[in-house]
C-alpha positions as CSV (number, residue, x, y, z in Angstrom):
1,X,130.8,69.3,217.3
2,X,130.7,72.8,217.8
3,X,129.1,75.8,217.5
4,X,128.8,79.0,215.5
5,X,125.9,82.1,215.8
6,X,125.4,84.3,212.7
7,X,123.9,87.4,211.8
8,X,123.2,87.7,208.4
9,X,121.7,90.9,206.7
10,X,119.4,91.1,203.9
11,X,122.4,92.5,201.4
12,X,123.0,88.5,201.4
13,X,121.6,87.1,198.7
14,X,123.2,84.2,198.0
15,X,124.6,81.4,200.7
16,X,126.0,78.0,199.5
17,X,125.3,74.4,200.5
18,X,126.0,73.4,203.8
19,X,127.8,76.7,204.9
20,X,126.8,76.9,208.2
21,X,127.2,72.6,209.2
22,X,127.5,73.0,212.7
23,X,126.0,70.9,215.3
24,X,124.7,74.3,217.0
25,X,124.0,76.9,215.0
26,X,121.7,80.6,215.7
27,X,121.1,82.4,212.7
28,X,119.8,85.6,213.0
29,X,118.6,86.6,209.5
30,X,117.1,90.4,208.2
31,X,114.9,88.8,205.6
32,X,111.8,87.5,206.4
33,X,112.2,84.3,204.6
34,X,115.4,82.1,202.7
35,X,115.9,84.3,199.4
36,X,115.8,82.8,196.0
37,X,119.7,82.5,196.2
38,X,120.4,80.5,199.5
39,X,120.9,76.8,198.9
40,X,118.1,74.4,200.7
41,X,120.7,73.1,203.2
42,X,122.7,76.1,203.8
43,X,122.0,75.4,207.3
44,X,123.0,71.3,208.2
45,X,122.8,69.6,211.9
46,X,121.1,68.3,214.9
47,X,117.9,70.2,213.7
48,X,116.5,70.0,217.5
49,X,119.4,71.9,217.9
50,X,119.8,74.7,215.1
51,X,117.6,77.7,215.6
52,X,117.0,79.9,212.7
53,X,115.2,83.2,212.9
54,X,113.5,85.4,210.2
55,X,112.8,89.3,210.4
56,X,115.3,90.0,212.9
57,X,117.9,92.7,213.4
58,X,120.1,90.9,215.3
59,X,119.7,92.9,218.1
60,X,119.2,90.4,221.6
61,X,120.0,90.3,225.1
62,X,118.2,88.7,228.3
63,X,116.3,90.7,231.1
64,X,114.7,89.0,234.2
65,X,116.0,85.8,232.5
66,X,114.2,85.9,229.4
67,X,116.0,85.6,226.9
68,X,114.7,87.7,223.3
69,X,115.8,89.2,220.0
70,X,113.8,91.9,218.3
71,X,112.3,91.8,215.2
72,X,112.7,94.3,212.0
73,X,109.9,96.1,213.2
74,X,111.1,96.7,216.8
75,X,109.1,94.1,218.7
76,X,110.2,91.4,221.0
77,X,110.1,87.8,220.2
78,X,111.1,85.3,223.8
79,X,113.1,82.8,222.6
80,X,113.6,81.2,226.3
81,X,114.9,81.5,229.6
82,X,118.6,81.3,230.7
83,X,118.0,79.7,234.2
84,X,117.7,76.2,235.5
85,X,114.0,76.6,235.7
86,X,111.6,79.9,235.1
87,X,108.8,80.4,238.2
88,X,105.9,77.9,237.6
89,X,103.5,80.4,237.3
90,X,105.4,81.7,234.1
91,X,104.1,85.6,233.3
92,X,105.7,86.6,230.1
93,X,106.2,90.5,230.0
94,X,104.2,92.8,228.3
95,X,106.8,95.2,227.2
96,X,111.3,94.8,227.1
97,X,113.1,97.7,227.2
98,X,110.0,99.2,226.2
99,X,109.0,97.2,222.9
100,X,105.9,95.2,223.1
101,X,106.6,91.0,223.3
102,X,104.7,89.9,220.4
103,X,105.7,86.1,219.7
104,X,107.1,83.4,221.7
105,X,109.5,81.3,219.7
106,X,109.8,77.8,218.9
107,X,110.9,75.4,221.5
108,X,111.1,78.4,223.9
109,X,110.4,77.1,226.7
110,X,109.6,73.2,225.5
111,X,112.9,71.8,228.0
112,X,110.9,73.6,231.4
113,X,108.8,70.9,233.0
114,X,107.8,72.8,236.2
115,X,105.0,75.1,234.8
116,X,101.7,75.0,235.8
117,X,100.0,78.4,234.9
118,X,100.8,80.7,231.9
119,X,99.9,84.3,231.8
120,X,100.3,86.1,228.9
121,X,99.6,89.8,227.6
122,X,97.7,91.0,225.2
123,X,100.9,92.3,222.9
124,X,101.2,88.2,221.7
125,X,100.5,87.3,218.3
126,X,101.8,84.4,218.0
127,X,103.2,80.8,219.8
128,X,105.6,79.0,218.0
129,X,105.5,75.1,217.9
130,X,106.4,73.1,220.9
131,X,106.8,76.8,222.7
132,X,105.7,74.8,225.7
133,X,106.4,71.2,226.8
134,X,104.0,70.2,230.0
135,X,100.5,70.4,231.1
136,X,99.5,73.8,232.0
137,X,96.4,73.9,234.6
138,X,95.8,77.5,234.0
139,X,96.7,79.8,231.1
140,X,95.4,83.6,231.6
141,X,95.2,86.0,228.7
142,X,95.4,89.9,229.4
143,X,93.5,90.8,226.9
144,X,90.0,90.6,225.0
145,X,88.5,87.7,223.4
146,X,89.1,89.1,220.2
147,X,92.5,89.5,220.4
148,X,93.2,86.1,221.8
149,X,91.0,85.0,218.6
150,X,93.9,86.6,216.5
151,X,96.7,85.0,218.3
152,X,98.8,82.2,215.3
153,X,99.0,79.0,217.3
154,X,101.5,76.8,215.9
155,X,100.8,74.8,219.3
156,X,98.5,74.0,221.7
157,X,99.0,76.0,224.7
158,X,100.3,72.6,226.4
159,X,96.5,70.7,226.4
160,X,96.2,73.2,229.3
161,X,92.8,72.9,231.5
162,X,91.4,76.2,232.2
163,X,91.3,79.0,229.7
164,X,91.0,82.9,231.8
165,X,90.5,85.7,229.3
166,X,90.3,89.3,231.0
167,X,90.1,87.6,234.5
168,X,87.2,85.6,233.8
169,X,87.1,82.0,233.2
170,X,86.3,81.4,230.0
171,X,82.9,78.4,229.8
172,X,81.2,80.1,227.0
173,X,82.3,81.5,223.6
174,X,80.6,83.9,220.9
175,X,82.8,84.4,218.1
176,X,82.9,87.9,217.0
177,X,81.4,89.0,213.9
178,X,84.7,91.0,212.7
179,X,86.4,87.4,213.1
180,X,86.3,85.2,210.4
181,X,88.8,82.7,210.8
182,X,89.8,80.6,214.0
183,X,93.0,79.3,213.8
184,X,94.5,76.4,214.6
185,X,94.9,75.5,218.6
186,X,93.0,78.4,219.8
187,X,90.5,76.5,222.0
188,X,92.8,72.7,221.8
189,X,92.1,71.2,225.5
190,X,90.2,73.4,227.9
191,X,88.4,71.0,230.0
192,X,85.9,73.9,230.8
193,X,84.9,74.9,227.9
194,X,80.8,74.0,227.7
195,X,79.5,75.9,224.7
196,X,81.0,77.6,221.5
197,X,78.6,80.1,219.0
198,X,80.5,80.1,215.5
199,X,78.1,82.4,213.2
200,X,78.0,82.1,209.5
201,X,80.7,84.6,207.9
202,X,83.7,82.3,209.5
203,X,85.6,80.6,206.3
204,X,88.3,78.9,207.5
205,X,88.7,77.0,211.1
206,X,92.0,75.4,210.8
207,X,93.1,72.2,212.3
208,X,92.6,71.3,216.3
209,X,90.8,74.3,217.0
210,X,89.1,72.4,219.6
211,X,90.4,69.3,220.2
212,X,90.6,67.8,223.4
213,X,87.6,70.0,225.0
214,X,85.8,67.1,226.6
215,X,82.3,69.5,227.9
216,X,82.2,70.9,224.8
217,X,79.6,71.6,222.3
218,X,79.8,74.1,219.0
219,X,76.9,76.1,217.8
220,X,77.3,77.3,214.2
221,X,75.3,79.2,212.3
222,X,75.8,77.2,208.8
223,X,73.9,74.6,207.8
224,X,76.5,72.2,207.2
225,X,80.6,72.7,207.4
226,X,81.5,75.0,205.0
227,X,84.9,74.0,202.4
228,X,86.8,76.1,204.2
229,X,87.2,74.5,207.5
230,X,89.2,72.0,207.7
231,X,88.6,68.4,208.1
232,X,89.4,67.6,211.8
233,X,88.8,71.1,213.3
234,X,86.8,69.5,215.6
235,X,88.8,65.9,216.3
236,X,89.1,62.9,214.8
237,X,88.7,59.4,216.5
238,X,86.1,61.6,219.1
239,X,85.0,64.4,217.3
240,X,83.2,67.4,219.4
241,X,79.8,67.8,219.2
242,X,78.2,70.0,216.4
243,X,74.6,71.8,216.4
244,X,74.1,73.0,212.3
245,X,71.4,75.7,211.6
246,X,71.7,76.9,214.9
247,X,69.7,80.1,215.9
248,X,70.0,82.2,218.8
């Protein structure tokens, strides 16, 4: 096969079936989402292999070996690293040529198998699926709990073990009043996680929120689950313990 990259600008409003059908292909598109006019398999191939991005302006490059494109609003999404192998103790930037890193892309880093810690700042908004493809033993977030409760995880952070927010490692969990919805992954596999206080104005707790925390027990504030959480936010097979009604 072979390969093609494209930048395509918003003025595009119409691609046709199958236009780009190569093996490879990088698309680096203005719009934030396929317009009405772009055929359902303009883009055909491996799809392991085909990366398509959204809200970009094209503009990319690689410093210290990651490699990023920026979004339409000037931030920097990592889409990977262009060496054999990044350091273990992976530390993605806070800031490339001054813009703040805000997302980590799909599959970014998914092919790296030597990582065992993860730091990340407090800029990140948002991990893409399969961003990560091995066991992490520590992950370290530079900022506040509150933030961290904002990042959209299309992943688990790797089923790591120990979750550090601010330095601290994190056993215990009050969830902010000005949050009311946990997405998914946000606590999936800390081992040390012990106790979790959910009050009564979250709505929605997606999927996995805290699957895999073996020490853990959630406090919530509700009497029973409300409609808005969704069925296995807790597990499935092994579900985490819940305390209803609970009152500090």
């Amino acid at each position: 096969g072979w390969s093609i990259t494209a930048t395509i600008p918003a003025s595009v409003t119409t691609i046709g079936n199958e236009a780009f059908a190569a093996s490879f292909v990088s698309a680096y598109c203005a719009a934030p989402a396929p317009l009405e006019g772009w055929a359902n398999r303009c883009f055909r191939g491996d799809d392991y292999n085909q990366r398509i991005y959204f809200n970009t302006t094209g503009n990319r490059g690689v410093t210290d070996g990651f490699v990023w494109l920026e979004n339409n609003n000037g931030e920097i999404v990592i889409q990977g690293y262009d060496k054999e192998n990044p350091p273990s103790d992976l530390v993605i930037p806070a800031e490339i040529n001054g813009k703040p890193v805000v997302e980590i892309a799909e599959q970014a880093f998914y092919k790296h198998k030597n990582l065992t810690s993860l730091t990340l700042p407090r800029s990140i908004r948002k991990i893409g699926k399969d961003a990560f493809g091995n066991r992490f033993t520590d992950v370290h977030f530079n900022g506040f709990l509150s933030e961290w409760l904002s990042i959209d995880f299309q992943t688990e952070l790797a089923r790591a073990d120990n979750l550090y927010i601010a330095g601290e490692l994190v056993t215990e969990v009050k969830i902010p009043h000005q949050i009311t919805k946990i997405y998914k992954n946000t606590f999936n596999g800390y081992k040390k996680l012990e106790k979790i206080f959910i009050h009564k104005f979250v709505d929605v707790v997606e999927a996995y929120a805290f699957w895999g925390c073996d020490q853990l027990t959630v406090y919530c504030e509700a009497s029973k689950q409300p409609a808005g959480w969704a069925s296995d936010w807790n597990g499935n097979n092994a579900p985490i313990p819940v305390v209803w009604g609970y009152e500090e």
